[in-house]
N, C-alpha and C positions, 0 to 999 in steps of 0.2 A: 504493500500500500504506500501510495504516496502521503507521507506524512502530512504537507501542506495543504493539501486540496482530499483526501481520504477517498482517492481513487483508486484504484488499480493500475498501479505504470506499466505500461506496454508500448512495445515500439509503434514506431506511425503504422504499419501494419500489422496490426495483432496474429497472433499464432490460430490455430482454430482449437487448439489445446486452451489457451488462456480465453479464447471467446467463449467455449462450453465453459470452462470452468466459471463465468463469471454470469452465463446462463442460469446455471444451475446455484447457484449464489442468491441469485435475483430474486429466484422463488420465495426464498425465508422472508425478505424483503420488500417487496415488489408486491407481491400475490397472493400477501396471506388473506387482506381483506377480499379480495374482487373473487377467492376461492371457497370462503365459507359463506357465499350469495344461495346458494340452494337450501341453506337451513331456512330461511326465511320469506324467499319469493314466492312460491303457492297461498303460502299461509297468509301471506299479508295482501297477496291480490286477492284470496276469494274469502276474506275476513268477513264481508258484510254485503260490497256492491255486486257480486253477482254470485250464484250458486252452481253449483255441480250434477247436472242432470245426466238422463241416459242417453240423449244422443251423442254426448262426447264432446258438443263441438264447442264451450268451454274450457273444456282442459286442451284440446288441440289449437284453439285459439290461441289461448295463452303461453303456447308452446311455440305456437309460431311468430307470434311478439316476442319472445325472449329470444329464439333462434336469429333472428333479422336486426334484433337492439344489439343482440350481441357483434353481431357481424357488422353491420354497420359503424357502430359508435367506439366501442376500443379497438376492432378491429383495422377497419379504415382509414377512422378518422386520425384516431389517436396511434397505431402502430404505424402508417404507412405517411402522414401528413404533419400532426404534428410534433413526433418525436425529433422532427425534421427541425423545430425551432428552438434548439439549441441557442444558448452563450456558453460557448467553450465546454461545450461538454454537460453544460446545468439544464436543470430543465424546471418549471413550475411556473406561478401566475406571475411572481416578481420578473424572471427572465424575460417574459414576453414582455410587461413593462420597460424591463432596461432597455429593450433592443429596440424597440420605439421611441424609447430617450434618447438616444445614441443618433439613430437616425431622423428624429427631425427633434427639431427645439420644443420640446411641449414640457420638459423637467419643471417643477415646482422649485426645487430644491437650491437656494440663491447663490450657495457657495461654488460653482463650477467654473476652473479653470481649463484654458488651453494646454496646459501641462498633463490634463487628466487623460487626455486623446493620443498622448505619445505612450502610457500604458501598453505593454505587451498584450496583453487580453479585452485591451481597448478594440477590439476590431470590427472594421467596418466594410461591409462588402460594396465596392466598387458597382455603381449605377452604368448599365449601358449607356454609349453615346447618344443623349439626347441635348436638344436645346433648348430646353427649360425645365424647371422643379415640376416634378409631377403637382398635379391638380388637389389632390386630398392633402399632401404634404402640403403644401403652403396655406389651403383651408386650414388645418389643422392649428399652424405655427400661428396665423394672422387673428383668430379668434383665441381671446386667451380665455376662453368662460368653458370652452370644448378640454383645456389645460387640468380645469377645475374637475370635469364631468371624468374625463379617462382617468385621474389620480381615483374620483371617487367608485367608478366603477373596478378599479383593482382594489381598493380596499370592501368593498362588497362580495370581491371572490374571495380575499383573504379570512374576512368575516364568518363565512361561508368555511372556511375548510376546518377553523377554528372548532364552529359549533359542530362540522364532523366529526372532530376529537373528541366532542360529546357524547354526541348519539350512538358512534360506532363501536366502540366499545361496551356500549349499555345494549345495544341491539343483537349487537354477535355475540357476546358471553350469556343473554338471557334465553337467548335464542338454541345455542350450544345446550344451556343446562336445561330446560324445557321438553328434552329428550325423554323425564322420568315422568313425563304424566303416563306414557305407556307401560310403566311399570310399579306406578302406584296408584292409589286410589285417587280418588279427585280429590275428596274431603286431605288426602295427606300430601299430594303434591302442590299443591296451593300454595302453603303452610313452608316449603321445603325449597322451590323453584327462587322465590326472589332473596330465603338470606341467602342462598346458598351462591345465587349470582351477585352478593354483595362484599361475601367473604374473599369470589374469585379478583373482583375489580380493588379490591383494599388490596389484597396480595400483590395482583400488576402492578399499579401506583406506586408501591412502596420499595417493588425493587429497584424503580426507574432513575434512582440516583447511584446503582453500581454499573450503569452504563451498557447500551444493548451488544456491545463487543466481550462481553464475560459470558452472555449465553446464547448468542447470535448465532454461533456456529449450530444449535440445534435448531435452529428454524428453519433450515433449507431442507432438513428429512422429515419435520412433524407435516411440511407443504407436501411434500413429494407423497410421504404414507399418504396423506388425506385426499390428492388426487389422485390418486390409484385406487384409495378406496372408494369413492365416488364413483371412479369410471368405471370400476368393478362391478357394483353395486346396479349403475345404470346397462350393463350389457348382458348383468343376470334379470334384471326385471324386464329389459326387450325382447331378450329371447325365451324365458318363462311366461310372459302374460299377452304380451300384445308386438309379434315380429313387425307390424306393419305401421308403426307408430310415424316410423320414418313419411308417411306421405302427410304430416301436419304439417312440418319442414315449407311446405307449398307456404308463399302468401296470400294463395285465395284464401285461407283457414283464417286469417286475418277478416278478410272484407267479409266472409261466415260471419264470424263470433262480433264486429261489430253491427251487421244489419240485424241480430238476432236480441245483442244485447243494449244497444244503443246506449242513450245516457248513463246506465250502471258499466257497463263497460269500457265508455270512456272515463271514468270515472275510477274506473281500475288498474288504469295505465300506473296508478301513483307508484302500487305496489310490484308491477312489471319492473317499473325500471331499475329499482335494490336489484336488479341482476347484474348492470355495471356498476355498481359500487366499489370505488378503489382502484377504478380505471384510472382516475387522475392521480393515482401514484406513480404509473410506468412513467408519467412524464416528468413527474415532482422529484422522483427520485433516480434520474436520469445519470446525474454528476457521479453517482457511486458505483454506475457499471456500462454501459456502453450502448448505443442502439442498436446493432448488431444483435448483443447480446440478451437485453431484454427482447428482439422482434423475436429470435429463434426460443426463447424461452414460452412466450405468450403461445406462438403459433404452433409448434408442436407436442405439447403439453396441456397447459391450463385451458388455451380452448377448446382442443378436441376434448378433454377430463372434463369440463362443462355441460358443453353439448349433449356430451352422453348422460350427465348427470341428472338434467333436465327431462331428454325426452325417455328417461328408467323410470323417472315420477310419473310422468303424464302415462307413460305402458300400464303403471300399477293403476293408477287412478281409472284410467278407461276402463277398466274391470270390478272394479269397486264401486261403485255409485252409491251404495248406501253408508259408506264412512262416516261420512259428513255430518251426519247424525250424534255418531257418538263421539268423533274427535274432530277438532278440526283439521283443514287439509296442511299438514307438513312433509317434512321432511323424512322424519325417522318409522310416519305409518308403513313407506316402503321400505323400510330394515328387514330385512327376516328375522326373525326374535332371536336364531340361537347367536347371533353376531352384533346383538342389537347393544350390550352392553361394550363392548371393543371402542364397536362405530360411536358411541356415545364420550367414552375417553379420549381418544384421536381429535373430537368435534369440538369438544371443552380446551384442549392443546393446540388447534388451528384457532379456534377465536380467542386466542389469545395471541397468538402470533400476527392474528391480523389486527388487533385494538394496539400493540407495543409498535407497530408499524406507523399510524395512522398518530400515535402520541408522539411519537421521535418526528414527523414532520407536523405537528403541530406547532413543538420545540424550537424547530429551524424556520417557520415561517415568521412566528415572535421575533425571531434574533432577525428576521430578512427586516423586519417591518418597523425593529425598535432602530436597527441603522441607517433607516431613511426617513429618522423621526417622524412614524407614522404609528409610535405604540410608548408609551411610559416606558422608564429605564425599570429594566428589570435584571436580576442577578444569572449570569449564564454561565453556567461550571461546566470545564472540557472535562469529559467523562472517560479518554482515553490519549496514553500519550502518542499512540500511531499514527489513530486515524482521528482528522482532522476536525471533522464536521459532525460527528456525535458529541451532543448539548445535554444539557439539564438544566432546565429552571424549575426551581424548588417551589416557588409560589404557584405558576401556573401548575404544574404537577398536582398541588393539593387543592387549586380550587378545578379541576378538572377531575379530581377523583371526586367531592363533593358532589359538582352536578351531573356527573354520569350515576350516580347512586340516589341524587335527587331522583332523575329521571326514570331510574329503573321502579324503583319504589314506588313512583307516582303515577306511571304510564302503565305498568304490570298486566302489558300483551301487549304481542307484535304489531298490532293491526297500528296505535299511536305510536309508535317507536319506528316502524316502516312510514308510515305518513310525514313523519319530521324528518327523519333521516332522509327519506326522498327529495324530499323539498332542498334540502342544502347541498345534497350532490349533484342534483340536476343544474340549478342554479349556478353554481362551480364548472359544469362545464358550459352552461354559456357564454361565461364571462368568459372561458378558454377560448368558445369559437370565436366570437367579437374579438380578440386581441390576435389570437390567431391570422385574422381575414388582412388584418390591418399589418402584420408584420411581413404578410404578402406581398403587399404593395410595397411598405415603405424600407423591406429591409431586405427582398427575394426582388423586386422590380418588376413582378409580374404585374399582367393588363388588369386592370380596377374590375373588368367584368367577370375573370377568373377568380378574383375573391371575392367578388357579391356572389358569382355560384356556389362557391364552397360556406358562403355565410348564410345562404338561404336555403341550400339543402340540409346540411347539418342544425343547424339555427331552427327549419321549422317542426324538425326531428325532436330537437328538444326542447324548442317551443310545447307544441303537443304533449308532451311530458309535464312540463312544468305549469301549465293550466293543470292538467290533470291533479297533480299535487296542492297547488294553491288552494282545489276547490275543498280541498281538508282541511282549510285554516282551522275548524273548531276542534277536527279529530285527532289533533296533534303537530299537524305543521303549524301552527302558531308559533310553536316554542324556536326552530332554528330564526323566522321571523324578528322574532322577542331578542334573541340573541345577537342578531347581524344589526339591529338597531342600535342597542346597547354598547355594541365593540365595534359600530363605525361613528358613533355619539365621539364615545372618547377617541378612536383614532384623530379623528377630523378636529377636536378642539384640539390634542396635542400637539399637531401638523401646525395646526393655524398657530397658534400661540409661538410655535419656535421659530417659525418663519417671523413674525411681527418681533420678535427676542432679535433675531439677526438683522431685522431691518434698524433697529431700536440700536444697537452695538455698531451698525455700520454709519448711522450717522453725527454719532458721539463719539468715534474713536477721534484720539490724540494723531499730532502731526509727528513725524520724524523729529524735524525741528524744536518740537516742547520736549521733546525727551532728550536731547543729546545738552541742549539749553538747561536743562532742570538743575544739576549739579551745583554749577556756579550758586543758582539763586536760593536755593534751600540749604546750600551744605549737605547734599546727601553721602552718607557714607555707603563704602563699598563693604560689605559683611563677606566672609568666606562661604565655599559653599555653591552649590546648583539652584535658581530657581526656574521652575518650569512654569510659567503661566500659561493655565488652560485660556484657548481663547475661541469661540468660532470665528473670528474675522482669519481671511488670505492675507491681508495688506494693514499696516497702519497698528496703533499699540491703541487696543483696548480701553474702554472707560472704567473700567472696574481696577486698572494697574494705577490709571492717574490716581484714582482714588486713594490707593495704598498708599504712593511713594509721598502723594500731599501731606497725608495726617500720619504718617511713619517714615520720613525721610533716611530709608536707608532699603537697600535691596542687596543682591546677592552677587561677587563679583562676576558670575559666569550665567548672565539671563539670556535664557531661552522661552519664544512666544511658542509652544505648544499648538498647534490645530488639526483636531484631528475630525477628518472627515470621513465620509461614505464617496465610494466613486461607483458608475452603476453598472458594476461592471464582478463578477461572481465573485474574484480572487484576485485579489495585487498581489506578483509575486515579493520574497522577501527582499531582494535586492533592489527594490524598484517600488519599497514604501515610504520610504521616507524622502524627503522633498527640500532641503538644506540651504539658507542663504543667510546674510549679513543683515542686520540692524543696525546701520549708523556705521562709523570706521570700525577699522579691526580694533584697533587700542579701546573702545566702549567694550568689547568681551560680552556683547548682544548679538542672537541669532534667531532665527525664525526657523522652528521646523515644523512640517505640514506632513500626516503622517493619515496616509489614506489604506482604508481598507475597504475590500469588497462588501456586496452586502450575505455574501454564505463565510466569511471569516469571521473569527473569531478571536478578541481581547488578549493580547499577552499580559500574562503574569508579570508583577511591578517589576519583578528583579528582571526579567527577559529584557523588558521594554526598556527601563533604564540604561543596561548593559547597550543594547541595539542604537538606543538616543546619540550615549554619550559616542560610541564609537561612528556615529555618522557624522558628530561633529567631527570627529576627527579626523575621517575621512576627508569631508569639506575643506576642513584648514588644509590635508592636504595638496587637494584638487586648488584649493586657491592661491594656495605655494608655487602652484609647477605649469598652473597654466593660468589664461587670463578669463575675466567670466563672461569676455564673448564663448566661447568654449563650451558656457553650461548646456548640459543637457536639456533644460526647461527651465520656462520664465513666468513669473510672477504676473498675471495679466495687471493690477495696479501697482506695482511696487516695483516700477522702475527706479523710483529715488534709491531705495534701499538696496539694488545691486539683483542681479540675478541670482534665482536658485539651482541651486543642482540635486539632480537626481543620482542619489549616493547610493553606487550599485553598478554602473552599468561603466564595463571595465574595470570594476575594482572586485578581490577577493571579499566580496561581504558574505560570509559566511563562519561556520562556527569555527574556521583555524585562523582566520581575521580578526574574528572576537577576539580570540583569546590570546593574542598579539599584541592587539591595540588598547586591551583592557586590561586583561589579566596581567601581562608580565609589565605591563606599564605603571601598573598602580601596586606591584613591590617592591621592594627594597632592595639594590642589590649593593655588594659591599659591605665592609664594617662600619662603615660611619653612617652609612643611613641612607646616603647621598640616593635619589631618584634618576634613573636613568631611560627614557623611554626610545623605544623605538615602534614607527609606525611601519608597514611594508606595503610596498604597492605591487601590484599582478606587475612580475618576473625580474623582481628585484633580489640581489642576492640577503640571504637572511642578517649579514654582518652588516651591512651597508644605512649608515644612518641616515635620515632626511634630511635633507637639505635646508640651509635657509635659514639664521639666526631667529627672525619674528616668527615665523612657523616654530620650530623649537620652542622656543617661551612661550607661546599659544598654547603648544600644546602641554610642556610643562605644568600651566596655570591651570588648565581642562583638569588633567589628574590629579593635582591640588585640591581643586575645587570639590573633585566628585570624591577624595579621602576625607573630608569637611562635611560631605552632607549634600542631601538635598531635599528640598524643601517643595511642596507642591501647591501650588497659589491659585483656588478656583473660586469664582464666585457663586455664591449664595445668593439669587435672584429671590425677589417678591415683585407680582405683577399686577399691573393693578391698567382696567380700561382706562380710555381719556375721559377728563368730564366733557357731558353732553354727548356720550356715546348711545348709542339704542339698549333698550334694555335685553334684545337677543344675546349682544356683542360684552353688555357687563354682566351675564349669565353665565357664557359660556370661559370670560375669563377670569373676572372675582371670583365666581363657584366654584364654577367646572375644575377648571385646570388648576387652577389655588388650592383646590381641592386631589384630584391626582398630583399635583406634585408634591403635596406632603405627605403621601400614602404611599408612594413610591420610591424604587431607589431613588439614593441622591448620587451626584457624577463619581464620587467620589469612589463609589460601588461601583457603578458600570465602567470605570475607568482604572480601577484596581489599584485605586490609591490607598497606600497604608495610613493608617491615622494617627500618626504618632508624626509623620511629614507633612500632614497638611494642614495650610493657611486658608480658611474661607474669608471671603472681604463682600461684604452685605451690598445690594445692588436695588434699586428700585425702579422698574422698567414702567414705562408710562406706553403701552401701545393704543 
């Protein structure tokens, strides 16, 4: 695995050794949810809106809806089209976001530099030769209210995948253990079915902070047993009860069962479509194994193990007609009893491999959404030291195990649990097709009529769908409703508020000139020691620093303006994060670093990061030694006064035997008397050969001084308050609202992994 990114490194063309192998990987992954879709699809379509008669042609109906949703919708849409829309390998709702920020100007987001686009995984696919900006692209860029709508329409699929994290694991585990009504009485399985689905979901939750890499490895066999058992299941019940099953398959059986069942039927689509459920994992979880490897996984496997699974029920069912009576129609009535107990442990073991699926990117969606300030700071612990991109967040974790137990408890049968749950996966893929159609255009250069047809055959596919659902607001799709309102409420005041934060800091930041001038007229002294001032601004010395150095005239000999941004773009690699330049002359001992990550990355720990900081500066002093800063690799789009930045990485060993050169042996002792001697090395310099340059030397000297002294971490402690005479919507949502999330939430200090025993907060009062 590649450590940085928690993919599987393979050469640009992969082995077909390492493609199976990462096939078959994918299953544990990938397919636990869209595989335990059978416990729960009959049940939940023929719950109430239509009934199971003797002609059959209900259960064949329903058979041939789920044969055609299947084949069309993960099949087509999502294995053949959009697994296609990749960033570098990532895949889910944010990526399709980025790649439309990328390619046309519609970002919210106010801090974006030119520097961000020389990025290695900044990439942009080259437009055929035409003579002018496509038509939608400059609509899009020229209306900034369409800017507003596409931010909020991705925060409505993120919403959306959120309250999946809910449902789906309250729907598969109740679903899995529901197997014992066949083996107890009613009066005792009643009684036994919801703790026992509550004992299962306290269990998941609770191990979900030893991280899915200590027991990951068994979930590509508990998939693999369970479709085999399935497909087993489904080839003994076609060829025991009904060989001929096979001609529902037809979609006339479709245009049957709705001229027969009409409005109950349409009306039944709800619980149809929980048969792609967790389809929008192949693409969410794209970045962890390959397209190749999930299409050969999906297509010779999971969906023929489906197909069969489905039409083994409807075989049993066609012969059965008076079930209905005494159980409802599920899953496990076509068990054969002496295996019935097996298939029931396997089925408890798959839904939960598919609920630890669906929680781990619930995990990564938060961490996509809190770095493009679109969610409250929250705490996010790497779970492993390999692989990159397995998370834990401890908060969401426990209020996600509450309202999946809320809902179990409260919903207590499939028929509301299939309703809600429906309602928010469908929902989630249309947000896909919409962003999809649009990345056609603007980032594939295909003709505008090629993705209206792919937005309106797919689109009215899950249109159809999604009425269907909605029209169950009362019978339980209210609650993902309830949900997506609630967690696009707070998204969207967070958003606004940090945006009005940045506008508010960029036009009260200090000039160059007031700071280098300061000295003289305060007497400030210079203290030993590192300070890093967190700042969002690119350019210019923050207002929260004038405030410091006013009413405490003295700062740290060695200041660094800290900014650390989101770039929209999956992974910055490590050489090519940090962003290095000057504040004022070299002799001030002020620098600016700009330290950008993707939004699937992940927080280094204080001591990484500091370790990484210091020695980028001292790469910089290098770079500014040996050459001139026309030379930089990247520039400051306002901060021409302050000198160009460089991108500290590209050409140099930045890596762990550069660390430990330019930090580690620099900051010992060598000799008897004490005396500090450093040496910096630059890529293919001999190891004895020291650097050049008397002011470099003592710069750098001063660096390791400084960073043996300390350092000290200087952020402000905002309070935000509207302007007077603002609307009463606008001092709701940020006197309450956000006033309110932000003291309920981490503070920076947490999501930026500052120790508290270094840090300086300095009180701020923002008037937006």
């Amino acid at each position: 695995m590649d450590p940085e990114t928690g993919r599987a490194a393979a050469s640009p063309k992969e082995s077909w050794k390492t493609i199976l192998l990462l096939a078959y990987q994918s299953l544990g992954v990938v397919y636990g949810d869209l595989s335990i879709s059978p416990l729960y699809v009959y049940k939940s379509t023929f719950a109430e809106d239509i009934t199971h008669s003797e002609t059959n042609e209900e259960i064949f109906g329903v058979l041939s809806f789920v044969f055609w949703t299947l084949t069309l919708i993960p099949l087509c849409k999502y294995v053949f089209i959009v697994l296609r829309a990749d960033d570098n390998g990532e895949g889910g709702t944010f990526v399709l976001y980025s790649l439309i920020c990328r390619h046309a100007n519609v970002s919210l987001l106010p801090n974006r530099q030119l520097a961000d686009e020389e990025v290695s995984t900044y990439k942009l696919e080259s437009p055929p030769e035409t003579r002018r900006k496509p038509k939608v692209k400059a609509f899009l860029e020229k209306h900034k209210n369409l800017h507003t709508v596409l931010l909020i329409v991705v925060m409505l699929g993120t919403c959306m995948v959120i309250g999946d994290g809910v449902l789906t694991p309250a729907i598969s585990v109740f679903s899995a253990v529901s197997g014992l009504e066949l083996s107890m009485s009613k009066g005792h399985h009643e009684y036994a079915v919801v703790p026992i689905t509550c004992v299962v979901l306290v269990c998941l939750f609770a191990l979900q902070h030893y991280g899915t890499h200590r027991v990951g490895f068994i979930f590509a066999p508990i998939v693999v047993a369970w479709l085999l058992c399935i497909s087993a299941l489904g080839i003994y019940n076609i060829a025991h009860w009904n060989p001929q099953v096979y001609q529902a398959l037809s979609p006339y059986y479709m245009y049957k069962f709705l001229k027969k069942t009409k409005k109950s039927g349409w009306m039944s689509l709800g619980g149809i479509l929980l048969c792609m459920t967790g389809s929008e994992a192949m693409f969410a979880d794209l970045g962890h194994f390959s397209y190749t490897a999930i299409q050969i996984a999906f297509t010779s496997l999971v969906y023929p193990a489906l197909i069969l699974a489905y039409m083994g029920q409807a075989a049993y069912l066609s012969k059965h007609h008076r079930i209905y009576s005494s159980y409802q129609i599920g899953f496990y009535v076509s068990v054969p009893e002496s295996v019935r107990w097996p298939v029931l442990a396997i089925a408890i073991l798959a839904s939960v491999v598919g609920s630890q699926a669906i929680i781990s990117g619930t995990f990564s969606i938060i961490n996509q959404s809190q770095s493009l300030s679109c969610f409250p700071r929250v705490k996010v612990v790497h779970t492993s030291d390999k692989i990159h991109g397995q998370i834990y967040i401890p908060e969401i974790n426990w209020m996600l195990m509450l309202l999946c137990i809320a809902v179990a408890v409260g919903f207590r049968d499939t028929k509301h649990l299939g309703n809600a749950s429906g309602l928010a996966v469908i929902t989630v893929m249309l947000v896909t097709t919409c962003l999809t159609s649009l990345v056609m255009i603007l980032c594939w250069h295909k003709p505008p009529l090629l993705a209206l047809a792919f937005l309106l055959f797919f689109g009215s596919i899950e249109a159809l769908f999604f009425s269907a659902s909605l029209i169950k607001f009362r019978e339980g799709a209210w609650l993902p409703i309830l949900l997506a309102l609630f967690l696009m409420t707070v998204m969207f005041v967070w958003h606004y508020a940090t945006i009005k934060k940045y506008d508010f800091d960029l036009h009260n930041k200090v000039s160059l000139e007031w700071l280098l001038a300061l000295g003289p007229s305060l007497g400030i002294a210079r203290v030993p020691g590192i300070g890093l001032v967190y700042t969002d601004l690119i350019s210019g010395v923050p207002a929260n620093f004038s405030r410091f150095v006013t009413n405490l005239p003295a700062f740290h000999r060695v200041l660094v303006f800290v900014c650390v941004k989101a770039v929209p773009v999956p992974h910055v690699p490590a050489g090519e994060r940090f962003l290095v330049g000057r504040v004022g002359p070299a002799a001030h001992r002020s620098y600016r670093c700009i330290v950008r990550y993707g939004y699937r990355d992940v927080h280094q720990d204080v001591d990484s990061f500091e370790s990484q900081l210091v020695a980028s500066l001292a790469a910089f002093i290098r770079i500014y030694a040996r050459r001139s800063s026309a030379s930089s690799s990247g520039r400051d789009d306002g901060g021409a006064a302050e000198g160009a930045l460089a991108v500290v990485g590209s050409g140099l060993r930045i890596d762990e035997s550069i660390h430990a050169a330019s930090v580690s042996v620099g900051f010992s002792s060598e000799g008897g008397g004490g005396a500090k001697r450093v040496r910096f090395l630059l890529e293919g310099e001999d190891s004895g050969e020291e650097m050049d340059g008397a002011g470099a030397r003592e710069e750098l000297e001063e660096l390791v001084a400084a960073r043996e002294a300390g350092t000290a971490f200087i952020l402000g402690h905002s309070h935000v308050k509207a302007k007077p005479g603002s609307s009463l919507l606008r001092k709701a949502a940020i006197d309450v609202a956000y006033n309110f999330l932000r003291r309920n939430c981490r503070g920076p200090d947490v999501a930026l992994r500052v120790p508290p025993a270094s840090l300086l907060e300095v009180g701020m009062v923002y008037i937006v």
